[in-house]
ZAGU-152197 format. One record per residue: residue number from 1; residue in one letter; x, y, z of N, C-alpha, C, O in turn. Coordinates in nm, 3 decimals. Layout:
REM residues N
[NUM 'A' [X Y Z] [X Y Z] [X Y Z] [X Y Z]]
...
REM end
This chain:
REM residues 80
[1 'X' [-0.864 1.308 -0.244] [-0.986 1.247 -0.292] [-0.962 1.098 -0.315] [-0.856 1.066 -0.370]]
[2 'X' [-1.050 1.004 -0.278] [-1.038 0.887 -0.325] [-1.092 0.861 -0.450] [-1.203 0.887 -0.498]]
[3 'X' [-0.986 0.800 -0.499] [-0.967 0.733 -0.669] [-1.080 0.669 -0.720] [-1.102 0.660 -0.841]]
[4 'X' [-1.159 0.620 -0.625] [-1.289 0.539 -0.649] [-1.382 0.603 -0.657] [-1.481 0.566 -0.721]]
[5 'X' [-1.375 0.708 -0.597] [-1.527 0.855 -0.625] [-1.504 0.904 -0.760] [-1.611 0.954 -0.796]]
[6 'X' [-1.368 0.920 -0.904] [-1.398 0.944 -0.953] [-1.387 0.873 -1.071] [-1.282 0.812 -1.090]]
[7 'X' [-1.477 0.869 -1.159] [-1.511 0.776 -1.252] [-1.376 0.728 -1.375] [-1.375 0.627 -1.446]]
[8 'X' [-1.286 0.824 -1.368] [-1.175 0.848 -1.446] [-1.034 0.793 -1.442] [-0.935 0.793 -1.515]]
[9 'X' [-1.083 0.731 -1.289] [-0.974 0.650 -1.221] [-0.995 0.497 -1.196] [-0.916 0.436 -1.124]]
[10 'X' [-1.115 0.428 -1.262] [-1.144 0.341 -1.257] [-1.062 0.225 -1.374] [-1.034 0.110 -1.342]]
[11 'X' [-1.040 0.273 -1.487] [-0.979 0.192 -1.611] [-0.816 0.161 -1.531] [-0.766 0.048 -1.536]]
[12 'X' [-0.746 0.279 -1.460] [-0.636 0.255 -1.408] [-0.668 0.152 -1.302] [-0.602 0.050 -1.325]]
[13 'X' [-0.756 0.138 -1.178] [-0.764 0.113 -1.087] [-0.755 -0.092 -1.127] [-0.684 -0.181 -1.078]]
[14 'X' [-0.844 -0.094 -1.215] [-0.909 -0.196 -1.249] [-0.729 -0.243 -1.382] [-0.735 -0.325 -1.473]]
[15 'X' [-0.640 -0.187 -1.356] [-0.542 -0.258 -1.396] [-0.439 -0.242 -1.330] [-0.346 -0.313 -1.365]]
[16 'X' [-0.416 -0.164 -1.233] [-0.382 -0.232 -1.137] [-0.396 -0.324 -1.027] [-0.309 -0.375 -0.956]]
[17 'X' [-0.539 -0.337 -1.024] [-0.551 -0.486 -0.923] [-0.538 -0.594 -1.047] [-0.531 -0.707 -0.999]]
[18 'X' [-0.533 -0.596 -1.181] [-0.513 -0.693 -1.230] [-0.368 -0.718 -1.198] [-0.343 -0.836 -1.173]]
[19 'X' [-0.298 -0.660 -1.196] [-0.113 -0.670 -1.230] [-0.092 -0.714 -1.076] [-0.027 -0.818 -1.068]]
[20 'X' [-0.124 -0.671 -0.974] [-0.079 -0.695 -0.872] [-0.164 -0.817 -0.833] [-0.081 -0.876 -0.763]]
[21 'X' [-0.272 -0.893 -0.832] [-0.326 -0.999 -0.849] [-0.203 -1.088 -0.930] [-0.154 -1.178 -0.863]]
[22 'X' [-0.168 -1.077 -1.019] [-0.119 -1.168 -1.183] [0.008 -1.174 -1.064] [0.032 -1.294 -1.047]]
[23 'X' [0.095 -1.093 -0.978] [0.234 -1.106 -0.958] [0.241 -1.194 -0.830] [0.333 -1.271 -0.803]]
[24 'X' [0.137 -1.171 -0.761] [0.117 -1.276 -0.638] [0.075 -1.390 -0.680] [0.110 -1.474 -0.598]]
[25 'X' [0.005 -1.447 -0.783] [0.013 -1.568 -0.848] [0.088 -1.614 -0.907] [0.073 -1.736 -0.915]]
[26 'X' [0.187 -1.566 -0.970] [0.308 -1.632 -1.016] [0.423 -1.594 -0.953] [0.533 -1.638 -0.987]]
[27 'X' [0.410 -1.522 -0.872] [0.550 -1.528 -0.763] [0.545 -1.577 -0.664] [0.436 -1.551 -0.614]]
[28 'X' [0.617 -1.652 -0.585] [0.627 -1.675 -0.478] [0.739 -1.647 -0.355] [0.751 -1.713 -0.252]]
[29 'X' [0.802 -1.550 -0.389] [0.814 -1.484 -0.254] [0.854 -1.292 -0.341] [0.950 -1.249 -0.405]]
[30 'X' [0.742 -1.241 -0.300] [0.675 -1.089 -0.323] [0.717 -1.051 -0.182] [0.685 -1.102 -0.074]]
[31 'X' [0.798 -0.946 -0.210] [0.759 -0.822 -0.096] [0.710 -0.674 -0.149] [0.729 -0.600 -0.246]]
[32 'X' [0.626 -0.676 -0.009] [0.619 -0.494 -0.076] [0.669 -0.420 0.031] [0.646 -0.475 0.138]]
[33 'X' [0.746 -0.280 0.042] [0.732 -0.180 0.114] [0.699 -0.002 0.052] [0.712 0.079 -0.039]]
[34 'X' [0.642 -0.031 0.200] [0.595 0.112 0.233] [0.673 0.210 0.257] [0.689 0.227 0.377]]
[35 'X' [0.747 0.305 0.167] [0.856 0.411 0.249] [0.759 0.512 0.277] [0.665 0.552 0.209]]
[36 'X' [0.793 0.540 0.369] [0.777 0.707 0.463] [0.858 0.786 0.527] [0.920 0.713 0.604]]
[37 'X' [0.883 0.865 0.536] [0.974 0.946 0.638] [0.923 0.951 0.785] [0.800 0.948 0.800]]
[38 'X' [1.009 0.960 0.905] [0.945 0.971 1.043] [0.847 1.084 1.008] [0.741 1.042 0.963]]
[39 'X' [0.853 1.171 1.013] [0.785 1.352 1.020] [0.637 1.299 0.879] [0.530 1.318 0.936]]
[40 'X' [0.627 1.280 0.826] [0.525 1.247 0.711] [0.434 1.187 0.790] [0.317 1.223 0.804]]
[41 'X' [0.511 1.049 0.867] [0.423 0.962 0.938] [0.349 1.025 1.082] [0.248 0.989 1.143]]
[42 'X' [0.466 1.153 1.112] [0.367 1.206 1.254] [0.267 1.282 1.215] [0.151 1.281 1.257]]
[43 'X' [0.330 1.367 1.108] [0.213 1.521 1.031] [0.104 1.447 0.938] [0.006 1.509 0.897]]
[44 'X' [0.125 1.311 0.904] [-0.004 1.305 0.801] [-0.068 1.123 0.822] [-0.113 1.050 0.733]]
[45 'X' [-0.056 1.097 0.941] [-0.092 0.953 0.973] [-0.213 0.921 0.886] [-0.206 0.846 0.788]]
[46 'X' [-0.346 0.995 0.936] [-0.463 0.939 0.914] [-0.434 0.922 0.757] [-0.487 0.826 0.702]]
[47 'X' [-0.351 1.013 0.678] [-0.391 0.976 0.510] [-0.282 0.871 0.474] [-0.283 0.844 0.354]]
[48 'X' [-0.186 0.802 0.549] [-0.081 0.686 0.517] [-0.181 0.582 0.562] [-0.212 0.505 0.471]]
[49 'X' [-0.229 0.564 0.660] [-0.385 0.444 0.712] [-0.430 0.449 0.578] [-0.404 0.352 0.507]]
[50 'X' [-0.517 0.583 0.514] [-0.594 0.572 0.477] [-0.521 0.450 0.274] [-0.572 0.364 0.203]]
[51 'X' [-0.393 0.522 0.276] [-0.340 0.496 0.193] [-0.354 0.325 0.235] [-0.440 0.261 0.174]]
[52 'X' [-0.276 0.258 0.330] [-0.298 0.122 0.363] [-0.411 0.035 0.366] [-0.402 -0.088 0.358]]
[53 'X' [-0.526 0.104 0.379] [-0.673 0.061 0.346] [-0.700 0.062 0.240] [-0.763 -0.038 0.202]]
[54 'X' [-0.671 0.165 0.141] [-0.674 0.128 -0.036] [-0.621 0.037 -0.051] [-0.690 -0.052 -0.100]]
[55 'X' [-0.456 -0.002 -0.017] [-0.442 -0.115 -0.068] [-0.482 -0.251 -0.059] [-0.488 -0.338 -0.145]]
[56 'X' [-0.520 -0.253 0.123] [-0.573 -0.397 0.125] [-0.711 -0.412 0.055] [-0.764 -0.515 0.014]]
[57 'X' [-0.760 -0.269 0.053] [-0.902 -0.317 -0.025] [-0.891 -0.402 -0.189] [-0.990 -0.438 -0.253]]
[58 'X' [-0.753 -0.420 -0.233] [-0.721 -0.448 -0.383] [-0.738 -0.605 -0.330] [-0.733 -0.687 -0.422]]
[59 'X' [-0.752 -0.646 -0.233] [-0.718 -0.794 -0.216] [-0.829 -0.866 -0.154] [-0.899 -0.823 -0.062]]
[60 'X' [-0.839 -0.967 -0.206] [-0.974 -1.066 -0.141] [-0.939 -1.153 0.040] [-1.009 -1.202 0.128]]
[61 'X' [-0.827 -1.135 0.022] [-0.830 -1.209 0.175] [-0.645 -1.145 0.180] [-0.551 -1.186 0.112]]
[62 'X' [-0.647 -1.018 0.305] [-0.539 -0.936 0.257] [-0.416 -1.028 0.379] [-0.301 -0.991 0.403]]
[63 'X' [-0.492 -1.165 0.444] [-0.390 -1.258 0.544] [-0.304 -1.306 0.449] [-0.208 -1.361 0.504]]
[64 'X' [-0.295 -1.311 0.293] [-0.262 -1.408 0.178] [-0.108 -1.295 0.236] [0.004 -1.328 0.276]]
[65 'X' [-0.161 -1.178 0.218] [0.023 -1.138 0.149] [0.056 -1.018 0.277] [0.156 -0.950 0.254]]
[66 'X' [-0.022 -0.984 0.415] [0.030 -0.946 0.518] [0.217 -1.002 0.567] [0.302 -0.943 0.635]]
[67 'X' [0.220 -1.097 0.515] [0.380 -1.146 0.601] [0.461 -1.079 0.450] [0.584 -1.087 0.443]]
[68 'X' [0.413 -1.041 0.382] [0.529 -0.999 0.230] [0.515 -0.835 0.277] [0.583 -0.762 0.206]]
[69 'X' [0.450 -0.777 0.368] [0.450 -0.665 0.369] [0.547 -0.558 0.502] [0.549 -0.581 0.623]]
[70 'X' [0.610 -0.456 0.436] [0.690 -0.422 0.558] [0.732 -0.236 0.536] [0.722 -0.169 0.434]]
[71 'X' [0.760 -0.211 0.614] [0.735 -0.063 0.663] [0.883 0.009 0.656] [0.940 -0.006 0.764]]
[72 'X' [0.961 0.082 0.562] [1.038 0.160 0.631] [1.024 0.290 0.635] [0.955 0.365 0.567]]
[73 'X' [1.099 0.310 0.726] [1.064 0.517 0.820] [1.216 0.526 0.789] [1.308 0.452 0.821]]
[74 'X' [1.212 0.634 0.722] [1.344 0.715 0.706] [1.366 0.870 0.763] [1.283 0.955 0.796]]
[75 'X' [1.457 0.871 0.760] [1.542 1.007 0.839] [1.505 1.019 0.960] [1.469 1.131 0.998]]
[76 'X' [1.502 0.897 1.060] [1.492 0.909 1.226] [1.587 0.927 1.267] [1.683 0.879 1.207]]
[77 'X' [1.610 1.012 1.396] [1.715 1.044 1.468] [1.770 0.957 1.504] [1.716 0.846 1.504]]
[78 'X' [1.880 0.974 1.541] [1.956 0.852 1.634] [1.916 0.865 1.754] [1.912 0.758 1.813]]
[79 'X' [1.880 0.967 1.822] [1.858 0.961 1.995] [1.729 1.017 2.000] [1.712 1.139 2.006]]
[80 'X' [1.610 0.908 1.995] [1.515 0.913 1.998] [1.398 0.925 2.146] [1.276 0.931 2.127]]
REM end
């Protein structure tokens, strides 16, 4: 369910875009990553997107902090 359909998740929601707003203004070099496992990312894509669209929706112009952002996939084979 998305967090925004229910009314109960809004006091959280609305402090975390404050905190993560407040840390990109006074930091200057923020990274974030995304962990996933390979197999998570094949069996459940559309809801990791969907997860990545919540977050850029926290941001007014999400080009500001795209280069602070980065992806790792864990437990891939070696002979792929």
């Amino acid at each position: 369910m998305d967090n925004r359909d229910d009314q109960r998740f809004i006091p959280q929601d609305i402090t975390n875009s404050f905190f993560i707003h407040e840390v990109f203004e006074k930091t200057e070099n923020v990274k974030i990553a995304f962990v996933s496992s390979k197999n998570s990312l094949n069996d459940k894509a559309i809801e990791f997107v969907h997860s990545l669209t919540q977050f850029a929706e926290r941001f007014e112009n999400i080009n500001e902090v795209v280069k602070s952002i980065f992806l790792v996939v864990t437990k891939v084979p070696t002979h792929l």
